[in-house]
Backbone as CSV, one residue per row, in Angstrom:
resi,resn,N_x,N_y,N_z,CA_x,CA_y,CA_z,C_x,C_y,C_z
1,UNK,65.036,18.198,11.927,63.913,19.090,12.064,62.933,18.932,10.898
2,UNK,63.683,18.602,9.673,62.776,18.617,8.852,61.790,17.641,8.392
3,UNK,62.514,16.237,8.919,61.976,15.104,9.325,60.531,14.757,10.322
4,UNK,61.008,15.669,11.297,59.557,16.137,12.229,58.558,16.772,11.604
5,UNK,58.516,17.661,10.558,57.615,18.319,9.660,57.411,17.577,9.190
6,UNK,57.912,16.313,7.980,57.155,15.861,7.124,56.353,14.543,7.833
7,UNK,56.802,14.207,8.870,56.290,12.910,9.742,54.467,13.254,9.671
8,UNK,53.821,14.279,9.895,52.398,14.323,10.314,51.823,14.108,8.292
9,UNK,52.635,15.245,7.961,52.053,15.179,6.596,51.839,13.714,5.739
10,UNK,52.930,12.808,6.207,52.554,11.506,5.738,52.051,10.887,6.535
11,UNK,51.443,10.745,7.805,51.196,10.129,8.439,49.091,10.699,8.078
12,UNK,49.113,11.822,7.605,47.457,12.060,7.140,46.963,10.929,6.153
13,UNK,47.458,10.676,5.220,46.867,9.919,3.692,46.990,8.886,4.647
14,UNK,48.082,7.992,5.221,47.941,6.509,5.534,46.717,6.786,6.862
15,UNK,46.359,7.322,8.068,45.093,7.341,8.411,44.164,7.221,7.860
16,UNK,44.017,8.340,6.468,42.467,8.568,5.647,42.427,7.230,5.270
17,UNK,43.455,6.412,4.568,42.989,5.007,4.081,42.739,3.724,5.161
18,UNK,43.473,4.076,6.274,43.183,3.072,7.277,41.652,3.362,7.536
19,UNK,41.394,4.558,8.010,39.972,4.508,8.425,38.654,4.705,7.299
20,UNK,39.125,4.406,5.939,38.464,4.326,4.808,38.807,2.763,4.660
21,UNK,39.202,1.902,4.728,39.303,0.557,5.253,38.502,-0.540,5.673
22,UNK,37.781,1.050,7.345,37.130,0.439,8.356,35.419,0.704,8.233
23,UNK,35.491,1.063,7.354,33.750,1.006,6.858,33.464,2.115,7.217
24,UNK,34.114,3.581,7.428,33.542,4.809,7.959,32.520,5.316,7.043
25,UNK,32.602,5.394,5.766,31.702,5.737,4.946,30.740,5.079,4.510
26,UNK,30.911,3.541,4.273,30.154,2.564,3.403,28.993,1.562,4.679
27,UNK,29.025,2.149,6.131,28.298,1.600,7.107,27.080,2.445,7.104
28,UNK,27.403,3.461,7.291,25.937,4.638,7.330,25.172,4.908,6.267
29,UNK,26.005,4.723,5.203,25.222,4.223,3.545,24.282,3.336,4.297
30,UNK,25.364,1.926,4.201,24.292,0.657,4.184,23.596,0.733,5.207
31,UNK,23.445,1.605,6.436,22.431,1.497,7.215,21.032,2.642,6.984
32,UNK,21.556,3.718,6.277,20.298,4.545,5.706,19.791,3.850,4.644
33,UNK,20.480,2.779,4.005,19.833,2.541,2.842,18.834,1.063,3.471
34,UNK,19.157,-0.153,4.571,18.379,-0.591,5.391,17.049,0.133,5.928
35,UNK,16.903,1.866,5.990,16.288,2.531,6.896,15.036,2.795,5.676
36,UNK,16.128,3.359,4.409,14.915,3.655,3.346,13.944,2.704,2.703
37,UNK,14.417,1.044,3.266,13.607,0.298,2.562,12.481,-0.423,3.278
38,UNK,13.038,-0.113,5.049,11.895,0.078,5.854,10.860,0.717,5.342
39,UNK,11.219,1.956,5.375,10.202,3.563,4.823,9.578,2.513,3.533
40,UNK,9.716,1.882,2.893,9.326,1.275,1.562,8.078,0.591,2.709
41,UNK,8.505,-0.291,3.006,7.222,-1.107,4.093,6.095,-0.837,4.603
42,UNK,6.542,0.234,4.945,5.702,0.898,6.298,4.575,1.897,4.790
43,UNK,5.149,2.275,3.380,4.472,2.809,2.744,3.292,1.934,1.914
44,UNK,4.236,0.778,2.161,2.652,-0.572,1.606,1.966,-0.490,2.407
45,UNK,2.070,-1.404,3.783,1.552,-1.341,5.036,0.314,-0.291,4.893
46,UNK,0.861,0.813,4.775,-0.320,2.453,5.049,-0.994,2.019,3.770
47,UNK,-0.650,1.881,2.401,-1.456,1.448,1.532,-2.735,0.584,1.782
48,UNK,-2.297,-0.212,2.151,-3.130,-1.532,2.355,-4.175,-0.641,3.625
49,UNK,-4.057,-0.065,4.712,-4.338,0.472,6.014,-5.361,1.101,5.433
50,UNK,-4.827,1.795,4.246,-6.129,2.902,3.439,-7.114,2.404,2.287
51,UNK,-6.645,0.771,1.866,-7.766,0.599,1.222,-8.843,-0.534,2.067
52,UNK,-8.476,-0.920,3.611,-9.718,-1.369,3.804,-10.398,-0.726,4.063
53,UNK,-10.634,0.190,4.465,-12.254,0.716,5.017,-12.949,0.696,4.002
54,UNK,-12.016,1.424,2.497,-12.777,1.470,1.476,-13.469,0.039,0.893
55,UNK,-12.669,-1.199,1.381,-13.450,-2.120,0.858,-14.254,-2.426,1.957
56,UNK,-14.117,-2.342,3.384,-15.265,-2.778,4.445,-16.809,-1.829,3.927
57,UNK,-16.669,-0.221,3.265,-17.827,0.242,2.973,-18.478,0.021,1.876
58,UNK,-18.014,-0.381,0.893,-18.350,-0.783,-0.498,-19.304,-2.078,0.016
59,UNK,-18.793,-3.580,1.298,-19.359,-4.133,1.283,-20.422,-4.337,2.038
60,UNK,-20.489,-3.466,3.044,-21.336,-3.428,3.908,-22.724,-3.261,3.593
61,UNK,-22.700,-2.401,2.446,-24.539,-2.764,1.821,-24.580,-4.562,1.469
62,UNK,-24.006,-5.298,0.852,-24.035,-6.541,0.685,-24.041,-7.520,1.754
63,UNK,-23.452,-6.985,2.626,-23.114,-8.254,3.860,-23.769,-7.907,4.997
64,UNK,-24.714,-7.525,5.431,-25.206,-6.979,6.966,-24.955,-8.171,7.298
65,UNK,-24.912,-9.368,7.101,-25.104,-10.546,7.901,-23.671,-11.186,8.134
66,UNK,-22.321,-10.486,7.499,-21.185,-10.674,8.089,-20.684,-9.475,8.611
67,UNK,-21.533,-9.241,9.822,-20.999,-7.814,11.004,-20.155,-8.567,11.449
68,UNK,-19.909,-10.113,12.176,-18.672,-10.288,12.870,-17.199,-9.778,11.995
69,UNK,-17.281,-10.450,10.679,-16.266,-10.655,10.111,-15.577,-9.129,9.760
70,UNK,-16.323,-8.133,9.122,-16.346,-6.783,8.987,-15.658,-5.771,10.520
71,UNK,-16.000,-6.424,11.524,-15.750,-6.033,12.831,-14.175,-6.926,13.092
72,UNK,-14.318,-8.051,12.723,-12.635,-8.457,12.952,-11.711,-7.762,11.953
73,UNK,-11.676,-7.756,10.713,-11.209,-6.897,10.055,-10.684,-5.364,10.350
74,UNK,-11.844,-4.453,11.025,-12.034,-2.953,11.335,-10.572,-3.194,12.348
75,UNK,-10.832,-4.259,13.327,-10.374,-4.148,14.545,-8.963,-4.689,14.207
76,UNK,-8.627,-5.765,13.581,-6.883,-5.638,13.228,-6.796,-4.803,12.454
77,UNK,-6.761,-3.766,11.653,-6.831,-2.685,11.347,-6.140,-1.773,11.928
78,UNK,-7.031,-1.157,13.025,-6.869,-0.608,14.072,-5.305,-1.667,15.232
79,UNK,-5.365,-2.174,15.372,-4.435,-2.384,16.024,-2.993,-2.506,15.114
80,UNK,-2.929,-3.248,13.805,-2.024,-2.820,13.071,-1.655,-1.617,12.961
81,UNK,-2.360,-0.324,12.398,-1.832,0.626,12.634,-1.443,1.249,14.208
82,UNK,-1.852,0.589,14.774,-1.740,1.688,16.526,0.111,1.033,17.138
83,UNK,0.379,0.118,16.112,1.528,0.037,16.259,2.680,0.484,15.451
84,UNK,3.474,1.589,16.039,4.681,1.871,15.378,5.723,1.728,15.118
85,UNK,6.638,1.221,14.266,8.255,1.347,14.564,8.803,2.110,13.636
86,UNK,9.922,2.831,14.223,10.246,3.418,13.520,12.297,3.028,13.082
87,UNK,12.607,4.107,12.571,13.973,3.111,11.862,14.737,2.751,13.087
88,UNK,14.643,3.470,14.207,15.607,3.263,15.239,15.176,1.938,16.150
89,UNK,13.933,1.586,15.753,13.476,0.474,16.544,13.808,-0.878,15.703
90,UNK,14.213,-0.877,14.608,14.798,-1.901,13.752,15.591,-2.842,14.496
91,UNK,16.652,-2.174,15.718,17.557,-3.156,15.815,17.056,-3.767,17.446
92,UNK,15.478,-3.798,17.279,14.882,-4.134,18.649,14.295,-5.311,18.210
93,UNK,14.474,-6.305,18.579,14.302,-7.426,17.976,12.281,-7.850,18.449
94,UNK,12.142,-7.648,19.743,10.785,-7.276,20.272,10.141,-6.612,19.420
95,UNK,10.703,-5.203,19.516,9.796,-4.168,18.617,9.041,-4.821,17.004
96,UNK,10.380,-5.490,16.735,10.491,-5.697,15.026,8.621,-7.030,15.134
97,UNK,8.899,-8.008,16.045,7.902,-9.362,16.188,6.711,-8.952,16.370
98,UNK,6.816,-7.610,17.632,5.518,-7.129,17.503,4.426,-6.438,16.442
99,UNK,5.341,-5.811,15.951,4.852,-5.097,14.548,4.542,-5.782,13.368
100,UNK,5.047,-6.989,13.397,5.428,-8.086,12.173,3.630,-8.740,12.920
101,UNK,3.956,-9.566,13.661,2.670,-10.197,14.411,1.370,-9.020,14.049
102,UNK,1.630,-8.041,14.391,0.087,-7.311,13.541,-0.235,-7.165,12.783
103,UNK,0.346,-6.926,11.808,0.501,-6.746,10.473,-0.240,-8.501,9.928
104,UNK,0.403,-9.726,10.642,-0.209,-10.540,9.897,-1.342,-10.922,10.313
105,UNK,-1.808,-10.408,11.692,-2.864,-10.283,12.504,-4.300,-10.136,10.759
106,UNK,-3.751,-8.677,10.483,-4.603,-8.186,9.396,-4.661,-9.064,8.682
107,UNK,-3.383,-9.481,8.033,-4.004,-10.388,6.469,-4.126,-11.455,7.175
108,UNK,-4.292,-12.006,7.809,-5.348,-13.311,7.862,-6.710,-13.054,8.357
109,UNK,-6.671,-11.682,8.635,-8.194,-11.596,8.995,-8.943,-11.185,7.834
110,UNK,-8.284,-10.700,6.651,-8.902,-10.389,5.453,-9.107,-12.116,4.898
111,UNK,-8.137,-12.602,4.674,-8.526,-14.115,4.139,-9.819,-14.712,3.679
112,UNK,-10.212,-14.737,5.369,-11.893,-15.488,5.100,-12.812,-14.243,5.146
113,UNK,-12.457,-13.184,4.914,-13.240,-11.987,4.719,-13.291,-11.993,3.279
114,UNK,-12.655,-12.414,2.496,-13.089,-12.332,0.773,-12.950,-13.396,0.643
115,UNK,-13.095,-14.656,0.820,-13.599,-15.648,1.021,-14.650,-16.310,0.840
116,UNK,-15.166,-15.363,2.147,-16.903,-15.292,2.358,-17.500,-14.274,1.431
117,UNK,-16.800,-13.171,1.348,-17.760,-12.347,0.005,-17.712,-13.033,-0.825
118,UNK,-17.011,-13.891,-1.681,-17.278,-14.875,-2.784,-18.296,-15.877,-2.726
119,UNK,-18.018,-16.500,-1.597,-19.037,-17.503,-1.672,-20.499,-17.166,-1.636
120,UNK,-20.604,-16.268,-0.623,-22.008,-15.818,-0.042,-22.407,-14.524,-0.965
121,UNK,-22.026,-14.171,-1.713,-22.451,-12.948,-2.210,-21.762,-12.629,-3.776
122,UNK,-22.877,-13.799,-4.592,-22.635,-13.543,-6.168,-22.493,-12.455,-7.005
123,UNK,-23.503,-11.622,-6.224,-23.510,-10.348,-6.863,-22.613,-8.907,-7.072
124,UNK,-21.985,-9.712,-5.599,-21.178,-8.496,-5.462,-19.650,-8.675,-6.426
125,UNK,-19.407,-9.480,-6.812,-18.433,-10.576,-7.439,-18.566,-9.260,-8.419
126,UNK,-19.471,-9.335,-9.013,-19.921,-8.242,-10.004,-19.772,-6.839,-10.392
127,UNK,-19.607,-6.404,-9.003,-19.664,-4.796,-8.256,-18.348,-4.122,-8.855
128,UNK,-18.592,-3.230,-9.425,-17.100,-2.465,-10.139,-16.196,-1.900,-9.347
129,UNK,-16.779,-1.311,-8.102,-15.796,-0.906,-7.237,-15.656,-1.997,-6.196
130,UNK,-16.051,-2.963,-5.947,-15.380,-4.185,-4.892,-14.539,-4.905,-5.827
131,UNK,-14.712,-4.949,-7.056,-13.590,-5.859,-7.760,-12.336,-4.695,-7.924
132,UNK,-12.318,-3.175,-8.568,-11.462,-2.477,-8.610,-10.784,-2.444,-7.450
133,UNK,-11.311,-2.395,-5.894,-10.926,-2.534,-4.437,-9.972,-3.982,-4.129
134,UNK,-10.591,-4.913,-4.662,-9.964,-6.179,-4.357,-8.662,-6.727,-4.975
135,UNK,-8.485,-6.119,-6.211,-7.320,-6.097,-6.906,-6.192,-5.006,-6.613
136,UNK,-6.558,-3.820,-5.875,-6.005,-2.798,-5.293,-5.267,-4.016,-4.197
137,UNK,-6.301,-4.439,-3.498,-5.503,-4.794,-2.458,-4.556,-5.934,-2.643
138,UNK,-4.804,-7.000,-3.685,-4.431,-7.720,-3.729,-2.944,-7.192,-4.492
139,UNK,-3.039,-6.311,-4.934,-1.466,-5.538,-5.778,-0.964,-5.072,-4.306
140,UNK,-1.560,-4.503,-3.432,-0.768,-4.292,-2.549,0.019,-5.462,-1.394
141,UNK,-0.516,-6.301,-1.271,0.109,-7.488,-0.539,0.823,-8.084,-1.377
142,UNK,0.938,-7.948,-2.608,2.266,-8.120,-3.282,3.278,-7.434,-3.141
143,UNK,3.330,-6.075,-3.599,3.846,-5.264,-2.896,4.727,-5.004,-1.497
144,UNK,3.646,-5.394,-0.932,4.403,-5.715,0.752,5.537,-6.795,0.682
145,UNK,4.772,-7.894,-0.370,5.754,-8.830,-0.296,7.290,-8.798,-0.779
146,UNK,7.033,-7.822,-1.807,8.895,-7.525,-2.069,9.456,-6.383,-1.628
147,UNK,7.990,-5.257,-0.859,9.362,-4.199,0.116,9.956,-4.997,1.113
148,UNK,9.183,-6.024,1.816,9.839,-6.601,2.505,11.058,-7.280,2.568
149,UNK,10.738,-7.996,0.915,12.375,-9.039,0.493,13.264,-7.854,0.066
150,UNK,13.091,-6.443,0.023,14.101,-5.790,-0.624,14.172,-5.465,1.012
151,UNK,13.440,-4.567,2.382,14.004,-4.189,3.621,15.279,-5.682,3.897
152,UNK,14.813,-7.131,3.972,15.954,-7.754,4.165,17.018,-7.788,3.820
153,UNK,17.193,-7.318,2.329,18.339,-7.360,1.343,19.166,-6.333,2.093
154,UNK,18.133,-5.136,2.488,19.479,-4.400,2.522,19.996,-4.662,4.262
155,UNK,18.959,-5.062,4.947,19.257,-5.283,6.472,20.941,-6.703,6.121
156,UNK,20.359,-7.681,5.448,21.509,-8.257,5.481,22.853,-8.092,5.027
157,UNK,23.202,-6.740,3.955,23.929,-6.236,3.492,24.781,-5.336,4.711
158,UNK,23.757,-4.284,5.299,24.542,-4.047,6.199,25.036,-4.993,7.661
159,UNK,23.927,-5.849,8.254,24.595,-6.846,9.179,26.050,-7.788,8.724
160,UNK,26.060,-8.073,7.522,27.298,-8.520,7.159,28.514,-7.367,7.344
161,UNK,27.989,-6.457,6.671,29.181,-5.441,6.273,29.480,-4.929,7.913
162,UNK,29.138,-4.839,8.608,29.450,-4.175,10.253,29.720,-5.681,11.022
163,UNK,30.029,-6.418,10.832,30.438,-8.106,10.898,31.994,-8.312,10.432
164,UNK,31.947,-7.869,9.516,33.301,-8.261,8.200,34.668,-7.367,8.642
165,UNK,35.713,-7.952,9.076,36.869,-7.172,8.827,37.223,-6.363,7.599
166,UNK,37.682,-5.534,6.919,37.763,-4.500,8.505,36.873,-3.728,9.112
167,UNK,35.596,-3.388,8.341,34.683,-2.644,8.421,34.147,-2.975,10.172
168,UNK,34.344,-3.712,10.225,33.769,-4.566,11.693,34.279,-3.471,12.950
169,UNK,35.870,-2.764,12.901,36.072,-1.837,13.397,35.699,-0.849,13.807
170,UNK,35.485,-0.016,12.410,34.814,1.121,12.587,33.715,1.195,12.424
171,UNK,32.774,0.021,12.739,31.146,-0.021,12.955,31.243,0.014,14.765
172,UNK,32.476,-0.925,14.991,32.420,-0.453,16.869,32.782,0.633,17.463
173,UNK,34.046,1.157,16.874,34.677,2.077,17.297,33.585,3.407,17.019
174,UNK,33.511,3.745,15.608,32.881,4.951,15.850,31.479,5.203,15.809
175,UNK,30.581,4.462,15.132,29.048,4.032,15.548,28.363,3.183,16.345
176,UNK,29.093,2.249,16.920,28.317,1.667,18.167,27.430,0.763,17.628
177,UNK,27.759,0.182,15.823,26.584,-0.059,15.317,26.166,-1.839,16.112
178,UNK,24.852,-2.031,15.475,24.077,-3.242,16.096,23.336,-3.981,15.080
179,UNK,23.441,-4.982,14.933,22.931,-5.526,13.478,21.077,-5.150,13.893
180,UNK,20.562,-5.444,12.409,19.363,-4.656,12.404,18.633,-5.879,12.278
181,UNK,17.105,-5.964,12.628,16.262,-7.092,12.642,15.655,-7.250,11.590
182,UNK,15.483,-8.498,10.853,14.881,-8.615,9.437,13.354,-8.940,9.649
183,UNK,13.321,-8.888,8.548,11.391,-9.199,8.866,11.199,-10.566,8.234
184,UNK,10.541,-11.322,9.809,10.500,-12.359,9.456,8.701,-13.439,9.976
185,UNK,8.384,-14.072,9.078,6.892,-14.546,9.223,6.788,-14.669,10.971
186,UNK,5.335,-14.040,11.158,5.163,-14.773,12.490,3.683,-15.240,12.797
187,UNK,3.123,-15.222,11.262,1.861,-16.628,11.573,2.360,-17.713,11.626
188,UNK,1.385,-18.409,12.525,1.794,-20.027,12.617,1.276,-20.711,11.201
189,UNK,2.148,-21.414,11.318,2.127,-22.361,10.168,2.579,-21.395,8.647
190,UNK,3.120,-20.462,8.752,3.469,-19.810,7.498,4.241,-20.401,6.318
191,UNK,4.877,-21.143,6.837,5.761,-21.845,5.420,4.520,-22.966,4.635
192,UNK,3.232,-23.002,5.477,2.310,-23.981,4.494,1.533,-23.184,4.183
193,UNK,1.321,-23.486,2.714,0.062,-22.852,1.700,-0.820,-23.207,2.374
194,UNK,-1.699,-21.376,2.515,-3.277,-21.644,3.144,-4.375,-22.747,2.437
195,UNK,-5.249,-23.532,3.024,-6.261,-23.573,2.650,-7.227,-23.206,2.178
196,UNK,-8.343,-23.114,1.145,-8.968,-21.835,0.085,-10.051,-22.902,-0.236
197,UNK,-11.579,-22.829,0.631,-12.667,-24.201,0.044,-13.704,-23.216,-0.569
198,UNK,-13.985,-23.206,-1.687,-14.758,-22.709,-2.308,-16.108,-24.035,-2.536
């Protein structure tokens, strides 16, 4: 009888460590912490979102004669932001290309947009708030560039860790988890350094 009593009591600790084993705790870490470095992205992204207009109005006294370029700009803009994802759409591999594809939609449409303000417009080279604007932005596409290498770090941290015995378990068994999509270039020709003819 007394044997039957102590059977559950030891049989608690060897569960807690089996299923402390299986990644119950250290999966939802690494996947909120994948989620927070999204949130890092999406806070450049809005950065960058909020300093063009300010540089499309600063230049617009200078450039009436680049309305196209000012108008391609406005308009990936606008479509970059009109697209959302949010953390749950991470492990949508669609979702992730589409959002990625706009985003670079924008910076290549800025490219030959300060480009052409250099070449065509000496003066403005000059201008205290288009140069304070242009270095804003240009800190921010840096920026982008390592929330991004840090969102992968942690996306690949957790895709391994919900992969890996034993954790691999209790990422199926009790979260259902799904590896998460990294962010990855989707201009053409991205692995070659742009062209820049001054």
């Amino acid at each position: 009888m007394s044997r039957l009593r102590l059977a559950p009591a030891l049989l608690a600790p060897v569960a807690a460590l089996a299923l402390g084993g299986c990644g119950l705790n250290s999966i939802p870490t690494a996947e909120e912490n994948a989620k927070a470095r999204w949130a890092d992205v999406q806070n450049e992204y809005q950065r960058r979102a909020d300093l063009v207009p300010n540089l499309v109005n600063t230049v617009k006294g200078y450039a009436k004669q680049e309305s196209s370029v000012l108008t391609e700009v406005t308009e990936a803009r606008a479509k970059a932001g009109s697209i959302q994802l949010t953390a749950d759409d991470l492990k949508d591999p669609a979702k992730v290309k589409e959002f990625a594809a706009a985003q670079a939609r924008l910076s290549t449409a800025l490219v030959p947009f300060r480009q052409q303000l250099q070449e065509n417009y000496p003066d403005l080279k000059s201008n205290a708030n288009f140069l304070a604007l242009q270095s804003q932005l240009e800190g921010t596409e840096n920026r982008i560039t390592i929330a991004r290498r840090d969102y992968n770090g942690a996306v690949q941290q957790y895709n391994t860790l919900i992969r890996t015995f034993p954790n691999s378990i209790g990422a199926k068994v009790f979260y259902g988890a799904k590896p998460m999509q990294t962010f990855e270039a989707t201009a053409p020709n991205a692995q070659s350094a742009p062209t820049v003819n001054f």
